[in-house]
LUMRO-791419 format. One record per residue (C-alpha): x, y negated, z; chain; residue in three letters. Coordinates in steps of 0.25 Angstrom, whole numbers. Each point is the difference from the previous one (the first is absolute). Layout:
N
+-------+-------+-------+-------+------+
|    c1 |    c2 |    c3 | kette | rest |
+-------+-------+-------+-------+------+
|     X |     Y |     Z |     A |  ala |
...
+-------+-------+-------+-------+------+
# end
This chain:
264
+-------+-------+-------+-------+------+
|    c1 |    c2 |    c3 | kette | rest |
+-------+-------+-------+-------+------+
|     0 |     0 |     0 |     A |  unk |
|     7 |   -13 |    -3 |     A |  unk |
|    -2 |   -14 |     6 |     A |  unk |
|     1 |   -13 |    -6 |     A |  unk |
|     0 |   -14 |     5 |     A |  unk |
|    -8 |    -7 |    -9 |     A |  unk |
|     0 |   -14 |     5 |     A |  unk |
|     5 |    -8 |    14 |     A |  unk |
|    -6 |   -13 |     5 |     A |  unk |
|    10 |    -7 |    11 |     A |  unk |
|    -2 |   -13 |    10 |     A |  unk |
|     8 |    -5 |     9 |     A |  unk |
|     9 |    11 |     4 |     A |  unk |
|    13 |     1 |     3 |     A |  unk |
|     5 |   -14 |   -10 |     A |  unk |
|    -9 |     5 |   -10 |     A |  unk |
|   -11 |   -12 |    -2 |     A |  unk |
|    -8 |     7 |   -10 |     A |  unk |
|     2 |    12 |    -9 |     A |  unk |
|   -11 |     7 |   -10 |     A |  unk |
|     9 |    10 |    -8 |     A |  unk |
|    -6 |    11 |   -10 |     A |  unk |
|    10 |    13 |    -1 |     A |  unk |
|     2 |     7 |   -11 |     A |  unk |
|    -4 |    14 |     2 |     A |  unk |
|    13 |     6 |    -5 |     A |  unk |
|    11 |    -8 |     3 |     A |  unk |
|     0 |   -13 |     6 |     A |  unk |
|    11 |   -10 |     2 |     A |  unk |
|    -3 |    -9 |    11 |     A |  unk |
|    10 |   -13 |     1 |     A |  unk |
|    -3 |    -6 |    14 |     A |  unk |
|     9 |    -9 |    12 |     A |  unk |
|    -8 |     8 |     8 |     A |  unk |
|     5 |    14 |    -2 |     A |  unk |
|    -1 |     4 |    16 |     A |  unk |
|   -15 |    -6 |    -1 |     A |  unk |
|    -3 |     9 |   -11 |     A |  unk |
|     7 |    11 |     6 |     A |  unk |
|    -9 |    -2 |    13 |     A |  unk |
|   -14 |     1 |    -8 |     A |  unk |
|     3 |    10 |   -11 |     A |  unk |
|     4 |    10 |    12 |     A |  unk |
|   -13 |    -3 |     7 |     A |  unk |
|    -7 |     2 |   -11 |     A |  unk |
|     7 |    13 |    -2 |     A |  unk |
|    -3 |     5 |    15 |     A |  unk |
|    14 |     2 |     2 |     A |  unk |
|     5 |     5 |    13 |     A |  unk |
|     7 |    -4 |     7 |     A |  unk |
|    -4 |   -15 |    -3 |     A |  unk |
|     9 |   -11 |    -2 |     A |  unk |
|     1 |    -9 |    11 |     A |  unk |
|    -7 |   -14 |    -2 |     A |  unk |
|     6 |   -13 |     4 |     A |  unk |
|   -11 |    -9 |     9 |     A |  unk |
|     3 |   -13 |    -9 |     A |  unk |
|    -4 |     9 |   -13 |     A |  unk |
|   -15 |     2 |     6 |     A |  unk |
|    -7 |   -15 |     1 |     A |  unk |
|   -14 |    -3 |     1 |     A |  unk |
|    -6 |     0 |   -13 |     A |  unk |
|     8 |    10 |    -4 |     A |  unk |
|    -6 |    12 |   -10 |     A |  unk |
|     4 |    12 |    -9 |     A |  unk |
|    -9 |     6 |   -10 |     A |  unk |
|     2 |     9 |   -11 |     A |  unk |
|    -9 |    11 |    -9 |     A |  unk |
|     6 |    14 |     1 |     A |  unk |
|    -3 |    11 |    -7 |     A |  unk |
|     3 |    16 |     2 |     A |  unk |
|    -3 |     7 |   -11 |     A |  unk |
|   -13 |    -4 |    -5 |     A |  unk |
|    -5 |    -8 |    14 |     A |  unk |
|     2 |   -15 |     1 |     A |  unk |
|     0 |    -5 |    15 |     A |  unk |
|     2 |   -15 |     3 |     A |  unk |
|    10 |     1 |    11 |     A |  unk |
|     2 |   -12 |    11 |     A |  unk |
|    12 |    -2 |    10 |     A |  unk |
|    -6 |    -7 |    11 |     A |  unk |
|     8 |    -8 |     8 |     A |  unk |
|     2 |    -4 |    17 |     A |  unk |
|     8 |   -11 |     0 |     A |  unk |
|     1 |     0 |    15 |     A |  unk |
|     7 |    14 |     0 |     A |  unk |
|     6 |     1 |   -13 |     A |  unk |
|    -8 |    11 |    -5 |     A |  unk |
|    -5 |     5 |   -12 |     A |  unk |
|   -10 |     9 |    -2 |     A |  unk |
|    -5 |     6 |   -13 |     A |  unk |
|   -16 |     3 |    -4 |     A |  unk |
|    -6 |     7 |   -14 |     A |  unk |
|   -12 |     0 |    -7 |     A |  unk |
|    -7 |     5 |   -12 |     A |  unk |
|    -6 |    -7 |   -12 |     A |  unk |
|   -13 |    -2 |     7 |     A |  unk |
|     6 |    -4 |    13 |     A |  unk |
|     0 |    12 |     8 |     A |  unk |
|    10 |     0 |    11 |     A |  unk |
|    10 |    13 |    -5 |     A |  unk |
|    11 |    -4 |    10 |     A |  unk |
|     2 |    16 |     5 |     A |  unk |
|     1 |     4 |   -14 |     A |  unk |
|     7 |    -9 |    -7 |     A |  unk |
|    11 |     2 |    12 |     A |  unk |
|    -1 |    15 |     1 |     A |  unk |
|     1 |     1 |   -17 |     A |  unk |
|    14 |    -8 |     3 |     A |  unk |
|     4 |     9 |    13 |     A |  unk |
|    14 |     4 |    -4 |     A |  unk |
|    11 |     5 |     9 |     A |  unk |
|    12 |   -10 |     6 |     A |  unk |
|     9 |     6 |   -11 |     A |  unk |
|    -8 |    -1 |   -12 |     A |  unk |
|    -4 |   -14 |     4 |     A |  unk |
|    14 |    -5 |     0 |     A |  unk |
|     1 |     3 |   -12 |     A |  unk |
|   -10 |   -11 |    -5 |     A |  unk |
|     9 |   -10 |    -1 |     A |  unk |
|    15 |    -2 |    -6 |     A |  unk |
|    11 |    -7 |     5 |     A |  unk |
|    13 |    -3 |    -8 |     A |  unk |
|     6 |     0 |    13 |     A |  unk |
|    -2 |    14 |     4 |     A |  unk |
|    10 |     7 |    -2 |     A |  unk |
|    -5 |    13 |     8 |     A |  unk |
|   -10 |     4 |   -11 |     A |  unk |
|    11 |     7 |    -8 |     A |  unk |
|     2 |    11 |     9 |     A |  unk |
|   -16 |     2 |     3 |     A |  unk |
|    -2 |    13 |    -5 |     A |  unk |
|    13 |     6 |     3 |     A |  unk |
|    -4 |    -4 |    15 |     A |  unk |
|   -10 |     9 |     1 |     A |  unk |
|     6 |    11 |    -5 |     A |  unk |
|     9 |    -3 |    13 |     A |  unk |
|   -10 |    -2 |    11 |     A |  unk |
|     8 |     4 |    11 |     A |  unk |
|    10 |   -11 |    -4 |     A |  unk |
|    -6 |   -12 |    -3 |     A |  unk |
|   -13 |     2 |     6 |     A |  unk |
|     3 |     4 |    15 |     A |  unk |
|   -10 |     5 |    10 |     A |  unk |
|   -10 |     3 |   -11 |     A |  unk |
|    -1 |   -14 |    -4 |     A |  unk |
|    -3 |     2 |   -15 |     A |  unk |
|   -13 |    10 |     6 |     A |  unk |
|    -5 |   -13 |     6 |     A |  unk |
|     2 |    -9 |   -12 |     A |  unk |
|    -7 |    11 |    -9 |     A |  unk |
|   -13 |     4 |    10 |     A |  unk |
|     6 |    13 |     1 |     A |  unk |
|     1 |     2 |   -17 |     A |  unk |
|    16 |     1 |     1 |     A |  unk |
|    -2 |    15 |     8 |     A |  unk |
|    -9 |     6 |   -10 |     A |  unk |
|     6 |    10 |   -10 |     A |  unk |
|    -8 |    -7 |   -11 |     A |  unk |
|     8 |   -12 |     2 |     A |  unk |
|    15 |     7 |     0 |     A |  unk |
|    -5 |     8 |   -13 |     A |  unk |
|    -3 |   -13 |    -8 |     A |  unk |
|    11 |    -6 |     7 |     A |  unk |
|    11 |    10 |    -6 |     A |  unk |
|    -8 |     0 |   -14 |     A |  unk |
|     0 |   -14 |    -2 |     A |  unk |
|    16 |    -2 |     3 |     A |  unk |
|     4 |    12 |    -7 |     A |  unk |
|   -10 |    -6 |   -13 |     A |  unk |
|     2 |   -14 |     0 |     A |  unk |
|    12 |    -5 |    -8 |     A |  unk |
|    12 |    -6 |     8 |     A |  unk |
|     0 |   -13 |    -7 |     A |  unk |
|    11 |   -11 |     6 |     A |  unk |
|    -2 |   -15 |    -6 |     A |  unk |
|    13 |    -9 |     1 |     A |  unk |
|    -7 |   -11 |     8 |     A |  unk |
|    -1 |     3 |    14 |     A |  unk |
|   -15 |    -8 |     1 |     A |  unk |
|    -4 |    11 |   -11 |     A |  unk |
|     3 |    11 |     4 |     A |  unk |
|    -6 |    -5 |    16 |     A |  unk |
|   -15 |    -2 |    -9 |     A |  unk |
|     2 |    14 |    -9 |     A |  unk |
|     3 |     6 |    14 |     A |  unk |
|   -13 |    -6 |     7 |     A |  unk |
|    -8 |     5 |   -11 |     A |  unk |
|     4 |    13 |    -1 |     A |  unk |
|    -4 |     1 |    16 |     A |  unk |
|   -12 |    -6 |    -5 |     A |  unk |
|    -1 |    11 |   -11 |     A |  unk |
|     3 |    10 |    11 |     A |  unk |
|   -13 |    -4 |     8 |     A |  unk |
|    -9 |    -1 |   -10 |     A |  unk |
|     1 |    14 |    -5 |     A |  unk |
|     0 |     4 |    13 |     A |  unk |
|   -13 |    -5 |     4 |     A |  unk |
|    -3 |     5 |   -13 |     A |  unk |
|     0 |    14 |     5 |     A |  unk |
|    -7 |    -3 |    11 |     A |  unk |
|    -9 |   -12 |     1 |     A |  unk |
|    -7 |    -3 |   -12 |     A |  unk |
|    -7 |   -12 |     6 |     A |  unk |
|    12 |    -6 |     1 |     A |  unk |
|     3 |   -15 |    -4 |     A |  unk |
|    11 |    -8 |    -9 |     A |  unk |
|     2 |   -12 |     8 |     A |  unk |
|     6 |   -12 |    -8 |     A |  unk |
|    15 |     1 |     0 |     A |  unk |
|     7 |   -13 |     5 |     A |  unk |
|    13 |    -5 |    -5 |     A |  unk |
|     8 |   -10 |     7 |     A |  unk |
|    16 |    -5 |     1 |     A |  unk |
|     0 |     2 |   -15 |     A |  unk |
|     0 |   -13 |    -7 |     A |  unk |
|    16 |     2 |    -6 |     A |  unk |
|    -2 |    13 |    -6 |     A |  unk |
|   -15 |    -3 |    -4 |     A |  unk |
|     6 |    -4 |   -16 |     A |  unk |
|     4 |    17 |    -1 |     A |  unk |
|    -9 |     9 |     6 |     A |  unk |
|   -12 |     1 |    -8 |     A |  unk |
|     2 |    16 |    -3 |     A |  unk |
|     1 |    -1 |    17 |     A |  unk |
|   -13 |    -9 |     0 |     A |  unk |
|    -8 |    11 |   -11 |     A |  unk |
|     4 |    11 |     9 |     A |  unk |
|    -5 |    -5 |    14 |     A |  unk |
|   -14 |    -2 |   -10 |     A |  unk |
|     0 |    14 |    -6 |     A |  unk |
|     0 |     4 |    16 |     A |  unk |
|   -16 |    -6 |    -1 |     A |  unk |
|     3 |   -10 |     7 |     A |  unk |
|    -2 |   -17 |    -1 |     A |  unk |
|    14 |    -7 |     2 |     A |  unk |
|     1 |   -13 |     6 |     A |  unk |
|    14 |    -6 |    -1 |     A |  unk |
|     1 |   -12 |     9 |     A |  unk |
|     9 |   -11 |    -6 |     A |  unk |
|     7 |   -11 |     8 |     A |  unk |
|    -5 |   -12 |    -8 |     A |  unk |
|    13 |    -6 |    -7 |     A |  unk |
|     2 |    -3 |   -15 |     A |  unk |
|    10 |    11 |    -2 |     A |  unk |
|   -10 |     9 |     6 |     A |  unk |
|    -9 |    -4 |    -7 |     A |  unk |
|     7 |     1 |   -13 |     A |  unk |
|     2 |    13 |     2 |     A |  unk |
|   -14 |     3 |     2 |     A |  unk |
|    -4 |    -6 |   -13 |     A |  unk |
|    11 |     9 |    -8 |     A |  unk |
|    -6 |    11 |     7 |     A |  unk |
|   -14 |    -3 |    -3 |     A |  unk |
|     3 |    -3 |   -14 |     A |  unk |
|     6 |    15 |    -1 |     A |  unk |
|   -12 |     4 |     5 |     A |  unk |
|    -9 |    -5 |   -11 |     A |  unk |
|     9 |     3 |   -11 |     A |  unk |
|    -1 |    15 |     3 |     A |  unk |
|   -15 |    -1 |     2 |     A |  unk |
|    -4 |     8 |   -12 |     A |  unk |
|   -12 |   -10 |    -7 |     A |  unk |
|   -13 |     3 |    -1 |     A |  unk |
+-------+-------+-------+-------+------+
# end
């Protein structure tokens, strides 16, 4: 089941004054100043757990968040409601008719702590190389049956070591010159990973969005990177510090984009 972030509506949160944005259902490229903002509400959205910590200054008085979600072939108009007074933020769902659907739409997005750090990308992790290969080696890198917790229990099942096994011994090593490459190609094969997991298991299962951030520099070169995060059925929002080298780069890769879109 996939998810798709159709359109977010922003006041007065965080030194966002006002933001209306439409998403494009494949891949966006979001240039923003407010990258941590958006960070913040796309994670919320998501139901991400754990959730991000929220600065009291973000959270003002006429502060509010509204976006039109769809999974699979519901829509639900989702709210983040705000307490100013003790920085919380608080998320509610509803269906086309108004309906309040908050215990669905939550329980749809109820994934374990490991799956959902894999929702959003940082250039500056350099951890995700070795994900897979972690897991192989439990007793090593997760001590006192950590990973168990992080997988509600998946990780100690025989279904999960199989496809474990079969997905390293068939997936091609492949090893990029840049270092920020080969950090994404990594994520997405842990991504990859998951998925065909719950595959086997879950087939209610749903594609959150993927989030990109700390990419701007290396944005110019990874469109084959960017087509394979979408062929996992996912959305992809790359979140882009607003700055003109940025934004040229965003523009080449748009341009790209179209010229290989085959016409009509």
């Amino acid at each position: 089941m996939a998810m798709t972030i159709n359109q977010i509506t922003i006041e007065n949160f965080g030194g966002i004054a006002h933001l209306a944005v439409s998403l494009d259902e494949h891949i966006h490229l979001m240039e923003t100043s407010y990258v941590e903002e958006m960070i913040v509400i796309l994670t919320r959205l998501l139901s991400v757990e754990p959730q991000l910590p929220v600065s009291a200054s973000w959270i003002r008085d006429g502060t509010r968040i509204n976006a039109n979600v769809y999974l699979s072939d519901k829509q639900y108009t989702v709210n983040i409601d705000t307490n100013e007074k003790k920085s919380e933020m608080t998320l509610k769902a509803f269906d086309s008719e108004g309906n309040d659907k908050t215990s669905e739409y939550c329980m749809n997005l109820m994934h374990c702590v490991e799956e959902d750090n894999l929702t959003v990308f940082s250039g500056c992790d350099s951890e995700i190389t070795e994900r897979l290969y972690h897991y192989m080696d439990e007793e090593t890198f997760y001590p006192q049956k950590s990973l168990s917790k992080l997988t509600d229990g998946c990780s100690n099942t025989n279904s999960f070591r199989l496809w474990l096994h079969r997905y390293i011994k068939d997936t091609s090593q492949e090893i990029p010159n840049d270092e920020m490459q080969y950090r994404l190609l990594c994520h997405l094969k842990a991504l990859e990973f998951w998925d065909g997991f719950e595959d086997i298991r879950n087939l209610h299962y749903v594609r959150k969005p993927f989030i990109v951030k700390d990419y701007g520099e290396h944005l110019e070169d990874q469109n084959t990177l960017f087509d394979r995060a979408k062929d996992t059925g996912r959305q992809v929002i790359v979140l882009l510090p607003a700055n003109k080298e940025r934004e040229k780069a965003g523009r080449k890769y748009e341009r790209r984009q179209v010229s290989r879109t085959p016409q009509a």
